[in-house]
C-alpha positions, 0 to 999 in steps of 0.5 A: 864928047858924048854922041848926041842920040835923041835930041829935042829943039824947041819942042812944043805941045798943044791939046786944045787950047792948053800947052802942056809942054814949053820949049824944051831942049833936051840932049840925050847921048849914047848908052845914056839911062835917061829917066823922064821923072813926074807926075800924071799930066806933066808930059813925060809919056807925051814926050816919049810918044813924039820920040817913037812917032806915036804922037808929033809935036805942036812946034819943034824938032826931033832928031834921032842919031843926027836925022830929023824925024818929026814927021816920020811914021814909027816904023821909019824911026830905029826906036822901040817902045815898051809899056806897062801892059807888057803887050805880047801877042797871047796866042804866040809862043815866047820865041815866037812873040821875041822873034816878030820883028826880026820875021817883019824884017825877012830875017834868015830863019838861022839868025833868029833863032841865033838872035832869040836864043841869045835874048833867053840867055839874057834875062835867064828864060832859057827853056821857055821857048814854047810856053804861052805869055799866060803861062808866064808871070808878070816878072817874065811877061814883061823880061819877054817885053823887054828883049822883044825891044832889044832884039832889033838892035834899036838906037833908042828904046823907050819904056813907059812905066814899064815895072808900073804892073809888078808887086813892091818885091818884084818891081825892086828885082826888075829895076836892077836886072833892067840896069844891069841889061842896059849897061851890059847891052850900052842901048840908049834908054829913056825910061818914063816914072812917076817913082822917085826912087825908081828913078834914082835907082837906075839912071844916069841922068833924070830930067825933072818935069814939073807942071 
C-alpha cells in the first residue's frame, strides 16, 4: 500500500458567512502527480494555500507525512509552493535565486554549489549561472522556478497554475518536461488548473471540484 503524504480530515472553509469548501477527505500518496481541476472560486488554490500554511482551515485537519500541521507557519511544513508569476528575486542571479533556500539553511557552500549545478542539469540550464531572471524567457523563468522548489528536497511541492503565464507552444513543452522531472525525481505533486487537458496530461490522479 501507498504511503499517505498529505492527508486532508474533514476540511473545511469559511469566508464570511460563505462556506466555499465542505468536508473534504482526501489522501494524497507518495511520488503522486495530484492534479486539484476546477474553475475560479471552487477551492483548489484555497486548498493549496492550507496545505503550504498560507492560509489555515475553518474546521479540519492537515497532516503531512504522518504530523498534524494545521496550525503550523510554512517554514515548519516540508513543502514548497510554485506560482504563476514565477517569483524569482530580479536583481540575483540564476544560481543565486536557485540556491536561496539551501544558503537559508547554512548549507556548506560545496554542496550548493554540487546542488545547484545538478538542478541546471535537470531542466537543461547549464551555463546560466550568472544571467538575470530578466535576461531569461518565460519558459526559463518559470524551469528556474521550479528547481528553486526542488532543490530542498521537499516531500510535497505544490504548483498553482504554474504554466498559466506561457503561450499554447510553450505551455504543451513545460507540461511534458514538468511530468517527466516529476517522475525522474518520484516528488509528491499537487498541481493546481483550470485546464482540462492540462490536467489529463500530467496526472495521475485528478480531484474534480465543482462549485
Amino acid at each position: 500500500m501507498k504511503k499517505t503524504i498529505v492527508k486532508l480530515e474533514n476540511f473545511s472553509k469559511t469566508f464570511g458567512k460563505k462556506e466555499i469548501i465542505k468536508n473534504i477527505n482526501l489522501n494524497v500518496y507518495e511520488g503522486e502527480f495530484l492534479t486539484l481541476l476546477g474553475s475560479s472560486g471552487c477551492g483548489k488554490t484555497t486548498i493549496l494555500r492550507s496545505i503550504s500554511g498560507l492560509d489555515y482551515p475553518t474546521r479540519g485537519k492537515v497532516y503531512i507525512d504522518g504530523i498534524d500541521v494545521t496550525n503550523l507557519s510554512p517554514p515548519k511544513r516540508e513543502v514548497n509552493t510554485i506560482f504563476q508569476n514565477y517569483a524569482l528575486f530580479p536583481l540575483m542571479t540564476i544560481e543565486d535565486n536557485i540556491a536561496f533556500g539551501l544558503k537559508m539553511k547554512n548549507i556548506d557552500k560545496e554542496i550548493i554549489n554540487k546542488r545547484v549545478k545538478e538542478m541546471l542539469e535537470l531542466v537543461h540550464l547549464e551555463g546560466y549561472e550568472k544571467r538575470k531572471p530578466s535576461e531569461l524567457s518565460g519558459g526559463e523563468q518559470q524551469r528556474v522556478s521550479i528547481v528553486r522548489g526542488l532543490i530542498n528536497n521537499p516531500k510535497v511541492l505544490l504548483l498553482d497554475e504554474p504554466l498559466s503565464a506561457l503561450d499554447l507552444k510553450l505551455r504543451k513543452q513545460m507540461q511534458i518536461e514538468l511530468k517527466q522531472l516529476q517522475r525522474k525525481l518520484g516528488v509528491t505533486f499537487i498541481y493546481v488548473t483550470h485546464d482540462q487537458d492540462e490536467a489529463l496530461s500530467m496526472s495521475d490522479r485528478i480531484v474534480v471540484l465543482r462549485k
